[in-house]
C-alpha atoms as an extended CHARMM CRD file, in Angstrom:
* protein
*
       126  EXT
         1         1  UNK       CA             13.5770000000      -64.1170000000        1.8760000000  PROA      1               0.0000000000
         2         2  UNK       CA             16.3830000000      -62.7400000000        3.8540000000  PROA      2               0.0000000000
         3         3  UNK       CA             20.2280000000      -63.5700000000        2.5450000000  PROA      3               0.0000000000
         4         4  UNK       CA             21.8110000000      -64.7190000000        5.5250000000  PROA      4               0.0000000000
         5         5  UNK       CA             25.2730000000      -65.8140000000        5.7870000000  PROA      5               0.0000000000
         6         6  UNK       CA             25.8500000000      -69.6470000000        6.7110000000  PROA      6               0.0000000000
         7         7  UNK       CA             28.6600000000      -70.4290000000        8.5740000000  PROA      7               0.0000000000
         8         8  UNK       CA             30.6800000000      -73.7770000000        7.3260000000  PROA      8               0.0000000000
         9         9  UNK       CA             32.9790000000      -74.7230000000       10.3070000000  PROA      9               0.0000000000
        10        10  UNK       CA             36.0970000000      -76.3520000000        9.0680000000  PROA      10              0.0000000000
        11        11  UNK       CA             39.0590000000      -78.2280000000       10.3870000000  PROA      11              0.0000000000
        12        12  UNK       CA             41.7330000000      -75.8320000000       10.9930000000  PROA      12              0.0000000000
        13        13  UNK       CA             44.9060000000      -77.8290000000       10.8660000000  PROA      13              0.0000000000
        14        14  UNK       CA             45.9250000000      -81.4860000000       11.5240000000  PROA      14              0.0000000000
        15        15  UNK       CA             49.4370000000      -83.5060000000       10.7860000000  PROA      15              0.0000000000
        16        16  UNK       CA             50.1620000000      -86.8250000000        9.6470000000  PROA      16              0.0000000000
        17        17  UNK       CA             52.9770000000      -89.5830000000       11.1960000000  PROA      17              0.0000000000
        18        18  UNK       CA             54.6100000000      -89.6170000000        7.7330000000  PROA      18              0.0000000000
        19        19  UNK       CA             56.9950000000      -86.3950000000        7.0460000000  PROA      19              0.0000000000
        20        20  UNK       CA             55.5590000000      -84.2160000000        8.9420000000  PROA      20              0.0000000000
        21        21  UNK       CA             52.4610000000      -83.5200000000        6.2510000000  PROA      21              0.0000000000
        22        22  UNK       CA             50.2330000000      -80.2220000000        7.4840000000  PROA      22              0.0000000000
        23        23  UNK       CA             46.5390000000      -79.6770000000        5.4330000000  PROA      23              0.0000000000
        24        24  UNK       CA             45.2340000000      -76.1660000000        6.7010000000  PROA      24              0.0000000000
        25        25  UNK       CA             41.9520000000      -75.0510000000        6.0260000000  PROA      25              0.0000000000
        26        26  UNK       CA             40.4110000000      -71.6970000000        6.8600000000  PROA      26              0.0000000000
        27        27  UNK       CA             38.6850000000      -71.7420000000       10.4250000000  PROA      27              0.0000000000
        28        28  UNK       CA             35.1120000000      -70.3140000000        8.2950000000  PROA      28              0.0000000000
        29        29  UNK       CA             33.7850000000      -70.0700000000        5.0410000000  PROA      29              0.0000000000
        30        30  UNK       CA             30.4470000000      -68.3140000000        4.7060000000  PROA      30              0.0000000000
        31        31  UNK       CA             27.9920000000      -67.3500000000        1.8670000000  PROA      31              0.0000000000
        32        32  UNK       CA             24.6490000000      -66.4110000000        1.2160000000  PROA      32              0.0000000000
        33        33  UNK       CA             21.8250000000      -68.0130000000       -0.2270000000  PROA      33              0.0000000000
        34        34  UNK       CA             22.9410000000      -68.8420000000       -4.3150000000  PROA      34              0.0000000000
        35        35  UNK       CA             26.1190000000      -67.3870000000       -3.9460000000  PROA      35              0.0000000000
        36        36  UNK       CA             29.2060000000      -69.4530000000       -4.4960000000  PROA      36              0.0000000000
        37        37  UNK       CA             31.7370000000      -70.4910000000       -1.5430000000  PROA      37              0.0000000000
        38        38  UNK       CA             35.0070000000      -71.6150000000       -1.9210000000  PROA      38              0.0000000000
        39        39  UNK       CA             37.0070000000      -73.8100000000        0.9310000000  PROA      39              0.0000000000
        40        40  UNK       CA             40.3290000000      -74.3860000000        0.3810000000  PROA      40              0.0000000000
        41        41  UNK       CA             43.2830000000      -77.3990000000        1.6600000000  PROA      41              0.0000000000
        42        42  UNK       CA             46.9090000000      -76.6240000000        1.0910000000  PROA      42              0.0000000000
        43        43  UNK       CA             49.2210000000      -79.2370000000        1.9720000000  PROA      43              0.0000000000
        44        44  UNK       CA             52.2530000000      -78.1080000000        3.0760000000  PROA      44              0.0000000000
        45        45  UNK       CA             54.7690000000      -81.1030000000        1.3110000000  PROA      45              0.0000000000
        46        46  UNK       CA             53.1370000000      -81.8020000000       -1.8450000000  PROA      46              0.0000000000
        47        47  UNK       CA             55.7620000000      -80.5200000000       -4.3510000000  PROA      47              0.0000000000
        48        48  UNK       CA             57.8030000000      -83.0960000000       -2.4050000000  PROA      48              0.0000000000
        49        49  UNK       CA             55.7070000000      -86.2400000000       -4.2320000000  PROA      49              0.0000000000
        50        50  UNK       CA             53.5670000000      -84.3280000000       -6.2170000000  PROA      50              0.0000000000
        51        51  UNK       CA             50.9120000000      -87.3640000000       -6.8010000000  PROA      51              0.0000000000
        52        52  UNK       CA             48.8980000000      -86.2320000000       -4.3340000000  PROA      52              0.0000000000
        53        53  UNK       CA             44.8770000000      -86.4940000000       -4.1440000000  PROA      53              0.0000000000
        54        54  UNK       CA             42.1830000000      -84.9480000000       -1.5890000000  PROA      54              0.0000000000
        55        55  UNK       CA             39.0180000000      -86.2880000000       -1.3450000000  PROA      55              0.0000000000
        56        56  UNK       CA             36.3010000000      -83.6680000000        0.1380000000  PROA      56              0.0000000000
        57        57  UNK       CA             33.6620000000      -84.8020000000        2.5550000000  PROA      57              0.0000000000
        58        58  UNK       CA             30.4270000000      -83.4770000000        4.0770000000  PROA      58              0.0000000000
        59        59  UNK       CA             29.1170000000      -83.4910000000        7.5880000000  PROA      59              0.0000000000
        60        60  UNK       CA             25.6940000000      -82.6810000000        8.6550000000  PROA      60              0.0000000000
        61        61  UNK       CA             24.2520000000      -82.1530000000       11.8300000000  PROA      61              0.0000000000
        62        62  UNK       CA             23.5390000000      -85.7410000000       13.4350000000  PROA      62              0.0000000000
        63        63  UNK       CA             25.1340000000      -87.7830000000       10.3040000000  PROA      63              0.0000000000
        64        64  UNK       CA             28.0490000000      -89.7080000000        9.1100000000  PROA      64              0.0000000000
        65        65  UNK       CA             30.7090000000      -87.7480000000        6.8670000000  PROA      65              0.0000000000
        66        66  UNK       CA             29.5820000000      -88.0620000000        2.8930000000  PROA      66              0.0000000000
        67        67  UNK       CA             32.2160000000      -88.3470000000        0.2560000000  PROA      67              0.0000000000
        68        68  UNK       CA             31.3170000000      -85.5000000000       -2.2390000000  PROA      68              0.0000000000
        69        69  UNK       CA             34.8600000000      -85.3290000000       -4.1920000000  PROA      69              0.0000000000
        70        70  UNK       CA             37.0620000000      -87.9200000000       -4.6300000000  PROA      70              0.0000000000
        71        71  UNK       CA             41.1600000000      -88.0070000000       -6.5090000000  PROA      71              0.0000000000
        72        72  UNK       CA             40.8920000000      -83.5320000000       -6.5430000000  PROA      72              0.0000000000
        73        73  UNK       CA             37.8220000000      -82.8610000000       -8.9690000000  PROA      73              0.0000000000
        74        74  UNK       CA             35.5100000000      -86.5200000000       -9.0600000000  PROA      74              0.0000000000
        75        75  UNK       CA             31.7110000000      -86.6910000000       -7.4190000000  PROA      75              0.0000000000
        76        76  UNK       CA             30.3800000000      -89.9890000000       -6.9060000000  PROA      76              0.0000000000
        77        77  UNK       CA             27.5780000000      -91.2000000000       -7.7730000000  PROA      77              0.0000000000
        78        78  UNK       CA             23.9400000000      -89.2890000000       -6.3630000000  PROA      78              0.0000000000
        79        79  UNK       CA             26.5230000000      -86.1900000000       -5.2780000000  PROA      79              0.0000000000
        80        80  UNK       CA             25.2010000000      -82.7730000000       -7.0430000000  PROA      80              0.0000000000
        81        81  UNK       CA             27.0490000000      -81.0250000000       -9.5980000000  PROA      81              0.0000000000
        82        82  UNK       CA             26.9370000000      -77.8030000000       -7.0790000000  PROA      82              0.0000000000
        83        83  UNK       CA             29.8100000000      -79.6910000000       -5.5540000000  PROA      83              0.0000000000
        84        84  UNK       CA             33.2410000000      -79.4900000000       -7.5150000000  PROA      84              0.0000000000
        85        85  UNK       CA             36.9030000000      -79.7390000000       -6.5520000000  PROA      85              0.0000000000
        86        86  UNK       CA             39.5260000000      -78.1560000000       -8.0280000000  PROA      86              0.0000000000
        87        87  UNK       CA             44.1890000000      -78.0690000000       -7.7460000000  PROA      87              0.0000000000
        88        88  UNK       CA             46.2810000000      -75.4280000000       -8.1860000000  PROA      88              0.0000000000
        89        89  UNK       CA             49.8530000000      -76.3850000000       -7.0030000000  PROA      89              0.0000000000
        90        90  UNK       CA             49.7680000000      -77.6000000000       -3.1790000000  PROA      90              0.0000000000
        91        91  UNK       CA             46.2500000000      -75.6780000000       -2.8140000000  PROA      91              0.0000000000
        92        92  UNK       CA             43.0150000000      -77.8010000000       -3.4430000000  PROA      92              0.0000000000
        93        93  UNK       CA             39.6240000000      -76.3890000000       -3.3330000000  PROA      93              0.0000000000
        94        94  UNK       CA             35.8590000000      -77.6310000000       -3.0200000000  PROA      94              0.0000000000
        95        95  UNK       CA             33.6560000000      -75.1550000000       -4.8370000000  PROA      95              0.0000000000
        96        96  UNK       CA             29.8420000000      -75.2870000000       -3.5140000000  PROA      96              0.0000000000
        97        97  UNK       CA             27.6100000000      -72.9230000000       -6.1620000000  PROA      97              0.0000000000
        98        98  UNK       CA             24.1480000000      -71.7520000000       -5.6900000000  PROA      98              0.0000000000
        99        99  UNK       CA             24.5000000000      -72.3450000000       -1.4470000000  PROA      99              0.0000000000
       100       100  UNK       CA             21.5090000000      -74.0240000000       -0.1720000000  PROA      100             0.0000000000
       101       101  UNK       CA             20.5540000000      -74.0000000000        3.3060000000  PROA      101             0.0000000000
       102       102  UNK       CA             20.9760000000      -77.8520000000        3.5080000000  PROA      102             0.0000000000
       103       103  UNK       CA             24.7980000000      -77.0400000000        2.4940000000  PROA      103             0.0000000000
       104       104  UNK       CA             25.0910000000      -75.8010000000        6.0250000000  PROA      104             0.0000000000
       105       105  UNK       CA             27.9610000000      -78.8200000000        7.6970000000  PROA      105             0.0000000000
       106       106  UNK       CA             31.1970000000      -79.3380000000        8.0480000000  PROA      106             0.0000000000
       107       107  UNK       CA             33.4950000000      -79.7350000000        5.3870000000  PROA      107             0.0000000000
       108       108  UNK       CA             36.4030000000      -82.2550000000        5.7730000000  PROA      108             0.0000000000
       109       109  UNK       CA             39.4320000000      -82.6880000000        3.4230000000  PROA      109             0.0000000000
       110       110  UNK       CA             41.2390000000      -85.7810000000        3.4960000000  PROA      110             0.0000000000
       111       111  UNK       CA             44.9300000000      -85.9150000000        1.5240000000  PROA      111             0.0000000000
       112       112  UNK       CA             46.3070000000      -89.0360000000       -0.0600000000  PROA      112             0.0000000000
       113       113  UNK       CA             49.4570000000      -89.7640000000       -1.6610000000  PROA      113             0.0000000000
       114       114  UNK       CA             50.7810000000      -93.1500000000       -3.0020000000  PROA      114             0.0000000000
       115       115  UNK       CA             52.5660000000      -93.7290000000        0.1620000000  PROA      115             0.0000000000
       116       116  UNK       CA             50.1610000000      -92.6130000000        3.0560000000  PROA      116             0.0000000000
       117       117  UNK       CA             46.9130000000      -91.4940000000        3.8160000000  PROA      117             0.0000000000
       118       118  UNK       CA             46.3580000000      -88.4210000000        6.1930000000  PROA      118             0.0000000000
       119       119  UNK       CA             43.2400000000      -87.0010000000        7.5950000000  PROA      119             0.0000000000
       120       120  UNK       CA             42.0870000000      -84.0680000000        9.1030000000  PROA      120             0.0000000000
       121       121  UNK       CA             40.5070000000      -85.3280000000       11.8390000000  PROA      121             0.0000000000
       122       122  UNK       CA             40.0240000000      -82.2660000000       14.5200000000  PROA      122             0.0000000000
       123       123  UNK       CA             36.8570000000      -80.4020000000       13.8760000000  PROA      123             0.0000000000
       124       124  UNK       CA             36.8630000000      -76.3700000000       15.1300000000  PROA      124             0.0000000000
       125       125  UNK       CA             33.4150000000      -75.7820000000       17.3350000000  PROA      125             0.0000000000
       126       126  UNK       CA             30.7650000000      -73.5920000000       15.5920000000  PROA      126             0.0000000000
């Protein structure tokens, strides 16, 4: 079987109404087959509340987004353990291990604080 690379087309950047909040995201992430991929969201004002969440969703071809992570690092229920989030300061990653070809989709992060919800919501073309 040949290891090709897939392609995981991201949202790039979006703001929110609320002080001026920024998530960026890589324009790509790409792996191949069993390797691990790592897609990161920094928000650009955490340090300012610091009680910050992002919840990670999934987008395939033809379907509704899928929560996989919820509040940084939970999976609901069904979601596979492949899927994990992770913080580090005002950078939040979803870690996808042992790529699939049905892990080809968009990947969405969504940032919450206590205050105000803001979501990426301008998807990059493949």
């Amino acid at each position: 079987m040949a290891w090709s690379p897939f392609l995981f087309t991201l949202l790039t950047h979006c703001t929110g109404s609320w002080a001026q909040s920024v998530l960026t995201q890589p324009p790509l992430a790409s792996g191949a087959l069993g390797q691990t991929v790592t897609i990161s969201c920094t928000v650009s004002d955490s340090s300012f509340w610091g009680g910050e969440f992002i919840h990670w969703y999934q987008q395939l071809p033809g379907a509704a987004p899928k929560l996989l992570i919820y509040g940084n690092n939970n999976r609901p229920s069904g979601v596979p353990s492949q899927f994990s989030g992770s913080k580090s300061g005002n950078s939040h990653s979803l870690t996808i291990t042992g790529l699939q070809p049905e892990d080809e989709a968009d990947y969405y992060c969504q940032y919450f604080d206590d205050r105000v919800i803001r979501q990426c919501c301008r998807p990059v073309g493949k």
